[in-house]
C-alpha positions as CSV (number, residue, x, y, z in Angstrom):
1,X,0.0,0.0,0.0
2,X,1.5,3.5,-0.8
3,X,0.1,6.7,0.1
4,X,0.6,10.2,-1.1
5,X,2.8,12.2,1.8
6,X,3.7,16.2,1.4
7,X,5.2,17.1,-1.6
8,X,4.0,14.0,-3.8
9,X,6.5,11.8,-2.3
10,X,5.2,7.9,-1.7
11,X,5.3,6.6,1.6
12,X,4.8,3.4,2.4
13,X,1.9,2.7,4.9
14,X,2.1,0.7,7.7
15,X,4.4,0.0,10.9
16,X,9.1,0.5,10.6
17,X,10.6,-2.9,12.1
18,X,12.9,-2.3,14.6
19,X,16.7,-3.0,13.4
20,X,18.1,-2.3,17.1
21,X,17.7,-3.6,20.3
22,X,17.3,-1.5,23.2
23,X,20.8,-1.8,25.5
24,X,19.9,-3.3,28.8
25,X,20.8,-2.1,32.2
26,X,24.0,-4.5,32.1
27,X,25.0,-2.6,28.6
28,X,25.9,-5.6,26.7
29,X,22.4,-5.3,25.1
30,X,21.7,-9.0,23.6
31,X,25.7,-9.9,23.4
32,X,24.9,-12.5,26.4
33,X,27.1,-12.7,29.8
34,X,29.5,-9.9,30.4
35,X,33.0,-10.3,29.0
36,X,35.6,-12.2,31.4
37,X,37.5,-9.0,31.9
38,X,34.4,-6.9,33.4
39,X,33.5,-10.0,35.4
40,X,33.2,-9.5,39.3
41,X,33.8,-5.4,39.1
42,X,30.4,-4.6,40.4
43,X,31.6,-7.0,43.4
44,X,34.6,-4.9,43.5
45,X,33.0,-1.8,43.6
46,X,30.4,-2.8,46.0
47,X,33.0,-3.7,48.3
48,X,35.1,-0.3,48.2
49,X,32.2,1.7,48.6
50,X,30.6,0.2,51.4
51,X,33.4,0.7,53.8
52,X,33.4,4.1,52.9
53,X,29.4,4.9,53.7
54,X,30.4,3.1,57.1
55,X,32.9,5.6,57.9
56,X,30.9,8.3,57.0
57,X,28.1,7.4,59.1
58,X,30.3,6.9,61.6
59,X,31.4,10.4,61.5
60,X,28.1,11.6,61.7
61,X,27.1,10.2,64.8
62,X,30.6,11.0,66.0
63,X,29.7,14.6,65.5
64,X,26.2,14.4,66.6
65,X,27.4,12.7,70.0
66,X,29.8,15.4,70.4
67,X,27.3,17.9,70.0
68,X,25.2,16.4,72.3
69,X,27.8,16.3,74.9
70,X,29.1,20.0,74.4
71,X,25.0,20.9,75.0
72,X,24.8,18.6,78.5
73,X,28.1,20.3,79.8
74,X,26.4,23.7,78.9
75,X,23.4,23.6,81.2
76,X,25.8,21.9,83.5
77,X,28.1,24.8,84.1
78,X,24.9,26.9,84.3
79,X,24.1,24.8,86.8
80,X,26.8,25.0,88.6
81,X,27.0,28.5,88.0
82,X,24.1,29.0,89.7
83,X,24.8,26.9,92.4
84,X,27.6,28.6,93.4
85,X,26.2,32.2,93.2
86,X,23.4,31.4,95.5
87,X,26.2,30.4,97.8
88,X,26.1,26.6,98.1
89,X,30.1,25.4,98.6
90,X,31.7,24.2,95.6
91,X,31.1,20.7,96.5
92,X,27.2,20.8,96.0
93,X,28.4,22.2,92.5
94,X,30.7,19.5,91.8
95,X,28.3,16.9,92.5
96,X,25.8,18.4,90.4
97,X,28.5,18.8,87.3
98,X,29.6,14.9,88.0
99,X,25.9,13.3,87.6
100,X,25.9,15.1,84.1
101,X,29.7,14.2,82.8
102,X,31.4,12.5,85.5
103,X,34.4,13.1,83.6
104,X,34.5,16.7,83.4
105,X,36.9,19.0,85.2
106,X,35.5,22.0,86.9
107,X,37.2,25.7,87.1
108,X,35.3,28.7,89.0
109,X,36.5,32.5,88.8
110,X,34.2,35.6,89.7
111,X,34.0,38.3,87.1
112,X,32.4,41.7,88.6
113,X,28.7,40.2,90.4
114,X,29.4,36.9,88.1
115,X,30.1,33.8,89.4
116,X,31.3,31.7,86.4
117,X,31.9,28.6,86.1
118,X,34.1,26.4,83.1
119,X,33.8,22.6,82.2
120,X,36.0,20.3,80.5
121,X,35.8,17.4,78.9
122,X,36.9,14.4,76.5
123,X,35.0,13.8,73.4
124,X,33.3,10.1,74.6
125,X,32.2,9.3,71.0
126,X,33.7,7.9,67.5
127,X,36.7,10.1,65.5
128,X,36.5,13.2,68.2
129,X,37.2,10.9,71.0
130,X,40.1,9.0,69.1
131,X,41.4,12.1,68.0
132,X,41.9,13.4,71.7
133,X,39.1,15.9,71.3
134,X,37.9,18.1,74.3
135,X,34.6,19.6,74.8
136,X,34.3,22.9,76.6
137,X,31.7,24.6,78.2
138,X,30.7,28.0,80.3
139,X,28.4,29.4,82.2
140,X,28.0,32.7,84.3
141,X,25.4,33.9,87.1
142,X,24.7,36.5,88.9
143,X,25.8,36.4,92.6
144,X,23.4,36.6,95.3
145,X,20.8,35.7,92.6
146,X,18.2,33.2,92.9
């Protein structure tokens, strides 16, 4: 069957045959098994990359771990802070400071009305930790304050 198309030109009617086949996801389209040399690399790669996403979400919980920590030993030396300026002794302080990070060190020194009050401590968590990290904290209050 022909047809008339634009211009006077005969076209031939009915449906092309594909010539082609589509490539598949493996690229080697309808060639069969992957050649011997490419054999085992998707293996390989799986096994360099996954090592690497570990590490990575490692860090990442390191960090959030660390920031976690740094926000504890913040209200701690508020705490303390406070503590101190409504004129408990430095032990009460202490112990407060020591049921939040028992491994922090404490420093005091009075600024003006301030008591303040700084807090030390190790990283306890992942690459910070390792790494010899330390998280520091302050807080000041108002002496005589309630």
């Amino acid at each position: 069957m022909r047809s008339s198309g634009f211009g006077g030109a005969q076209v031939r009617a009915g449906r092309r045959r594909r010539t082609e086949q589509p490539p598949t996801i493996g690229g080697h389209g309808s060639e069969g098994p992957a050649p011997p040399h490419e054999r085992g690399s998707a293996a390989a790669e799986f096994a360099v990359a996954v090592p690497v996403v570990v590490l990575v979400l490692a860090c990442c919980l390191g960090a959030i771990q660390v920031a976690s920590q740094q926000i504890r030993l913040t209200d701690a030396a508020a705490d303390a802070a406070r503590t101190l300026a409504r004129g408990d002794p430095p032990a009460v302080a202490a112990a407060r400071v020591h049921r939040v990070a028992s491994s922090a060190a404490m420093s005091t020194s009075m600024s003006g009305d301030f008591v303040c009050v700084q807090l030390s401590a190790p990283a306890g968590f992942g690459p910070a930790a390792i790494a010899g990290v330390r998280v520091r904290a302050s807080g000041c209050a108002l002496a005589g304050g309630l």
